[in-house]
Structure formats: C-alpha cells, structure tokens
N, CA, C and O atoms as CSV, one atom per row, in Angstrom:
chain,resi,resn,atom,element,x,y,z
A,1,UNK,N,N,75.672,-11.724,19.035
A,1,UNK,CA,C,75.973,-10.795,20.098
A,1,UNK,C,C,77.471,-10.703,20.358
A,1,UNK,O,O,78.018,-9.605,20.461
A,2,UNK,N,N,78.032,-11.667,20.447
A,2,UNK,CA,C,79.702,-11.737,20.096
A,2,UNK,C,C,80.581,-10.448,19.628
A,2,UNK,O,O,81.466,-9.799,20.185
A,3,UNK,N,N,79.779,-10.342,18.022
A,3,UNK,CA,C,80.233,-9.225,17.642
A,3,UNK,C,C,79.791,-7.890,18.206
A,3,UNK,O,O,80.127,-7.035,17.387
A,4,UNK,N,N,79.281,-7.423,19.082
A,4,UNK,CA,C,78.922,-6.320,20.113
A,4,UNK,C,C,80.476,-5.539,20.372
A,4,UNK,O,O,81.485,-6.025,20.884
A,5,UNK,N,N,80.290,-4.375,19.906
A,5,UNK,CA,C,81.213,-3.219,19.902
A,5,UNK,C,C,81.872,-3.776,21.618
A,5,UNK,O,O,81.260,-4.498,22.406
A,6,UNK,N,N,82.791,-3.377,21.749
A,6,UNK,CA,C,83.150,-3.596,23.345
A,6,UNK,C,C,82.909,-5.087,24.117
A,6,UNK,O,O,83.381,-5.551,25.155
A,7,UNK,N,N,82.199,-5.479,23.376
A,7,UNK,CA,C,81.831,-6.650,24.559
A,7,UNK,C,C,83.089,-7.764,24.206
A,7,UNK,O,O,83.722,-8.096,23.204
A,8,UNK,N,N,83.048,-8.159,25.763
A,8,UNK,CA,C,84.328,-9.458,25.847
A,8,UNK,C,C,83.781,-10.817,25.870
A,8,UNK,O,O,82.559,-10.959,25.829
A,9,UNK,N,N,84.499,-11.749,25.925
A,9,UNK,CA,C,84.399,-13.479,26.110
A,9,UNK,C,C,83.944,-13.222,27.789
A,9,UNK,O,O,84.639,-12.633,28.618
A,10,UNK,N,N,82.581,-13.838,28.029
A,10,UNK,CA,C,82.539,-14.695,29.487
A,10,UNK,C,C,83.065,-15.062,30.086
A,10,UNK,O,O,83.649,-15.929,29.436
A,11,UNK,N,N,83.683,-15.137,31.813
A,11,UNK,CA,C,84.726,-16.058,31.839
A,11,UNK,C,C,83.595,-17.104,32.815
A,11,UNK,O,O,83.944,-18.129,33.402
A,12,UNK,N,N,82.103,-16.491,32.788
A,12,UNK,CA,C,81.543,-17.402,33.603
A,12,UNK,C,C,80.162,-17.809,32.661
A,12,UNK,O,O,80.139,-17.533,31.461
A,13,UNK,N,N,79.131,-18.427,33.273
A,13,UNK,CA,C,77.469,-18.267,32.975
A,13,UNK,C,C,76.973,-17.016,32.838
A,13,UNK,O,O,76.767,-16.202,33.739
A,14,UNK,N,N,76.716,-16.844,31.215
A,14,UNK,CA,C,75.497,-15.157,31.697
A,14,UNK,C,C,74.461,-15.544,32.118
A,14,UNK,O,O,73.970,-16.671,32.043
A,15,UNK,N,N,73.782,-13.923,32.941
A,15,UNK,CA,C,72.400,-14.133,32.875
A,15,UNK,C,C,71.921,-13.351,32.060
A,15,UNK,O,O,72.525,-12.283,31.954
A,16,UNK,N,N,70.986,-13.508,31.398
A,16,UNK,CA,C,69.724,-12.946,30.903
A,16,UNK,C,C,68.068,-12.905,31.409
A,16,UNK,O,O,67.466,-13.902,31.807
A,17,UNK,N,N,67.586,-11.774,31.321
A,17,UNK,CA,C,66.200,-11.274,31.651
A,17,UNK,C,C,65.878,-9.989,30.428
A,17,UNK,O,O,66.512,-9.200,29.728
A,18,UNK,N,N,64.613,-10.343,30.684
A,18,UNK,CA,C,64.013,-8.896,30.378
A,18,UNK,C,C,63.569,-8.086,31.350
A,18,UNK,O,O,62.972,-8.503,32.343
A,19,UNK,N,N,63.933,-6.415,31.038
A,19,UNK,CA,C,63.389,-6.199,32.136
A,19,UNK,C,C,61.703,-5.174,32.278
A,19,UNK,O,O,60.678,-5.206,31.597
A,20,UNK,N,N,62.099,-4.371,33.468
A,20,UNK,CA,C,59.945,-3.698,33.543
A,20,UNK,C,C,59.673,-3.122,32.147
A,20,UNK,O,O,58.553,-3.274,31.660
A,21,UNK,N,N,60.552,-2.525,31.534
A,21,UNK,CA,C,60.205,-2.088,29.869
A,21,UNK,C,C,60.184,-3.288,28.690
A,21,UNK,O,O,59.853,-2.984,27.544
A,22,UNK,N,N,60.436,-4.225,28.923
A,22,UNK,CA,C,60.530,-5.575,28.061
A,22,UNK,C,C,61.580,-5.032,26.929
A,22,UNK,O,O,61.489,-4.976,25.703
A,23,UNK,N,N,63.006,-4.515,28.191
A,23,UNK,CA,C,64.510,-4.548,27.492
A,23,UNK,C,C,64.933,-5.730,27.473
A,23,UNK,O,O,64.974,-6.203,28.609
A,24,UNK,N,N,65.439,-6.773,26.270
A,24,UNK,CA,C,66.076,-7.800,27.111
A,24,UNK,C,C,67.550,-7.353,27.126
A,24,UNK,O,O,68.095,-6.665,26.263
A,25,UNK,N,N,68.230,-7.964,28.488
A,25,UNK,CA,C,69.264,-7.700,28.839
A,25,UNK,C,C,70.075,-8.907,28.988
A,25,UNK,O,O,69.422,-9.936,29.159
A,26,UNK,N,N,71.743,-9.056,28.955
A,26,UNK,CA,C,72.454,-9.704,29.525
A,26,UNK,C,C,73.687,-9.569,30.523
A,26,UNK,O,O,74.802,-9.194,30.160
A,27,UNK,N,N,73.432,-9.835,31.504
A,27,UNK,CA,C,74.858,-9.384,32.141
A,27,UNK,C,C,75.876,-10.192,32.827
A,27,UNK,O,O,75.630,-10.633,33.950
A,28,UNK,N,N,76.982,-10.420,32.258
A,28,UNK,CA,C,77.992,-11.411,32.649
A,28,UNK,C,C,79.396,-10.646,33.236
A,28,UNK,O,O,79.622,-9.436,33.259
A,29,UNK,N,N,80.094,-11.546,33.613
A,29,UNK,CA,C,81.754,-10.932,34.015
A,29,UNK,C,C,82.382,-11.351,32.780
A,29,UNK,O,O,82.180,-12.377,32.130
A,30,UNK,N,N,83.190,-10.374,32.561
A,30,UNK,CA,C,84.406,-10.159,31.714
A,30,UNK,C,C,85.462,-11.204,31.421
A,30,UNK,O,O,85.973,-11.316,32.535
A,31,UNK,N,N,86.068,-11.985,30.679
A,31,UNK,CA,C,86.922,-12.896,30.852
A,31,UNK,C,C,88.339,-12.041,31.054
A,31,UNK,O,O,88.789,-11.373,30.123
A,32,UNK,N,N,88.838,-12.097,32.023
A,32,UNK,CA,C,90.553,-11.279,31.751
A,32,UNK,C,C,91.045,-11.392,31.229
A,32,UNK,O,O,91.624,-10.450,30.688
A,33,UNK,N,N,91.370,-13.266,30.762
A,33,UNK,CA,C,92.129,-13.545,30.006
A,33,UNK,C,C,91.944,-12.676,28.919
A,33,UNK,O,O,92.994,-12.075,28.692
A,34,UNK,N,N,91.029,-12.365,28.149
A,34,UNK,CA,C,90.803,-11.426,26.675
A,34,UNK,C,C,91.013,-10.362,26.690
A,34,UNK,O,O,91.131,-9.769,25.618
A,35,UNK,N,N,91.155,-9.623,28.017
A,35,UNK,CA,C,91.551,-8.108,27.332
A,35,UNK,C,C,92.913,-7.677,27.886
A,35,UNK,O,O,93.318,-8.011,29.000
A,36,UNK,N,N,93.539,-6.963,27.082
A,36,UNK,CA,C,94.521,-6.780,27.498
A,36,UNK,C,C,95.046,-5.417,28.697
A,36,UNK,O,O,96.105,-5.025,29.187
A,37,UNK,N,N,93.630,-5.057,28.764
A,37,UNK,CA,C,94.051,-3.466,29.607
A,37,UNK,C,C,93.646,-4.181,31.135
A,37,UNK,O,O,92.478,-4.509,31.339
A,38,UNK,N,N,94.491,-4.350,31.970
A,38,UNK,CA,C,94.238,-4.390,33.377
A,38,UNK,C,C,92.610,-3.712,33.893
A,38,UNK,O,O,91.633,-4.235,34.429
A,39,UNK,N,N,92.881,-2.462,33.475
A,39,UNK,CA,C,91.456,-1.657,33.897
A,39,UNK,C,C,90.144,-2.511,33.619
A,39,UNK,O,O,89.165,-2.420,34.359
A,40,UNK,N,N,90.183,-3.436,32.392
A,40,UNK,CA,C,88.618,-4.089,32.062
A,40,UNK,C,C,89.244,-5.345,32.325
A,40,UNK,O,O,89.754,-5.699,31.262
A,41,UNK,N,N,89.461,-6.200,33.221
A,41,UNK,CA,C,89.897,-7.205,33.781
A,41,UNK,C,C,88.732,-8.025,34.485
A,41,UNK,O,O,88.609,-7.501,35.592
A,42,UNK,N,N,88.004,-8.854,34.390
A,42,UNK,CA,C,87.196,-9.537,35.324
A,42,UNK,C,C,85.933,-8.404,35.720
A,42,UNK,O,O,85.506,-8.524,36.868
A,43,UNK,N,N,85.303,-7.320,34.870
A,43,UNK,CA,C,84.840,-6.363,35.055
A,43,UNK,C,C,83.167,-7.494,35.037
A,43,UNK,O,O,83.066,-8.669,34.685
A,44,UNK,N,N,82.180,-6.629,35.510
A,44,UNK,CA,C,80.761,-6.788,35.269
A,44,UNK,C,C,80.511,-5.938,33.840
A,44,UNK,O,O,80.921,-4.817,33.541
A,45,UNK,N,N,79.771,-6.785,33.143
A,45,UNK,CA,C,79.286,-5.922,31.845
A,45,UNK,C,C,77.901,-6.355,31.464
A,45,UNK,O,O,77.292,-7.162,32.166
A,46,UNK,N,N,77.477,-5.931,30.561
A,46,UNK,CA,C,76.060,-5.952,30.091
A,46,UNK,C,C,75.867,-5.601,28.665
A,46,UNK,O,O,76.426,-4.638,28.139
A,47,UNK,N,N,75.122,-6.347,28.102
A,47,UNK,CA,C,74.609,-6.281,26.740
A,47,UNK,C,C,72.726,-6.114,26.588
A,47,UNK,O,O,71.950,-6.767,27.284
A,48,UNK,N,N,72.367,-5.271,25.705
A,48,UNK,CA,C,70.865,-4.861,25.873
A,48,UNK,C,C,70.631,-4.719,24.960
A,48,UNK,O,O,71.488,-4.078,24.350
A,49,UNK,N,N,69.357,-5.155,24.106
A,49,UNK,CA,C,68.487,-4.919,22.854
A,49,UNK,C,C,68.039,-3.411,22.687
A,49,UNK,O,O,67.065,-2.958,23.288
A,50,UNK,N,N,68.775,-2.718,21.879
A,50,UNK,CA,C,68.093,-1.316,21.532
A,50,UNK,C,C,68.380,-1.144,20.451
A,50,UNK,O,O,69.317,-1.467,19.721
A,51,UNK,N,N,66.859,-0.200,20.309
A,51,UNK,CA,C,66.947,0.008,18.351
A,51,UNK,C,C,67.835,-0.817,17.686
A,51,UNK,O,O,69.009,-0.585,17.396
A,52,UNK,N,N,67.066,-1.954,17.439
A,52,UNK,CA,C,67.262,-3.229,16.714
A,52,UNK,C,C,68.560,-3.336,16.385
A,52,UNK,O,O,68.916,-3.555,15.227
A,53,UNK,N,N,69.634,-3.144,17.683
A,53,UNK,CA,C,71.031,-4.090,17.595
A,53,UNK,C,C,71.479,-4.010,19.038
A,53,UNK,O,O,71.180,-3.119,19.833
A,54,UNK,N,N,72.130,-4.914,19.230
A,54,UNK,CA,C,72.986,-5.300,20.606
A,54,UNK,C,C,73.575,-4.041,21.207
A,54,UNK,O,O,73.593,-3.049,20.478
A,55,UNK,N,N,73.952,-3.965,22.164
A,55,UNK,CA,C,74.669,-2.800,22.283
A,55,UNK,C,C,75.674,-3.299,23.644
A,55,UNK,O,O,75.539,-4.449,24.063
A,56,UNK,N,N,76.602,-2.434,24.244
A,56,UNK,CA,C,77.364,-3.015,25.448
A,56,UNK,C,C,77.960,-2.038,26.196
A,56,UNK,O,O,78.582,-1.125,25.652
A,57,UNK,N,N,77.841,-2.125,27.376
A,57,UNK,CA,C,78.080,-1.482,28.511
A,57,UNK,C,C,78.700,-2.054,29.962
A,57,UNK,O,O,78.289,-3.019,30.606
A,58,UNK,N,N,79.601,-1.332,30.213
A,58,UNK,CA,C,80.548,-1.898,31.757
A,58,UNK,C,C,79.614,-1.019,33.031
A,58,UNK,O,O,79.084,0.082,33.186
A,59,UNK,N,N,79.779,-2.048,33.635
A,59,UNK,CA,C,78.592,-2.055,34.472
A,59,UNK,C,C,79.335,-1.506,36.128
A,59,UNK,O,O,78.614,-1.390,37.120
C-alpha cells in the first residue's frame, strides 16, 4: 500500500475498517515531515480497496 499513487508516510496509528459495502478502508494523517507542499501538510487521507488495487484520497 506504500506504493499508492499520492499516498504519504503516517505521522500517527492508522485506522482501518471495512465498511456497509465490505470496502476495506484506511484512514490516517499525513506525515508533514514528507511532503513538501505546505497545502498537504498533516492532512487526513485515506486509502480504499477498488478494482483490485489500492487507491488514495485526501480526505
């Protein structure tokens, strides 16, 4: 999942669930340290199982 288009380093614990469609999901905060654009700084993000690959989204 690492390699997920967009997705950053944790700077905390994710969580994971599945959810009422049996999506599994993950959603953690952003590490700042890793990105370099102010704008995605400590952001909420999310990673989700679709059509059989990871995918990632700022939340």
């Amino acid at each position: 999942m690492s390699a997920t288009r967009g997705a950053l380093k944790a700077n905390a614990d994710p969580m994971g669930f599945v959810d009422a469609n049996g999506v599994a999901r993950i959603v953690y905060r952003g590490d700042e340290d890793m990105q370099a654009q102010a704008s995605d700084d400590n952001m909420l993000h999310e990673l989700f199982y679709s059509g059989g690959q990871w995918l990632h989204r700022d939340l």
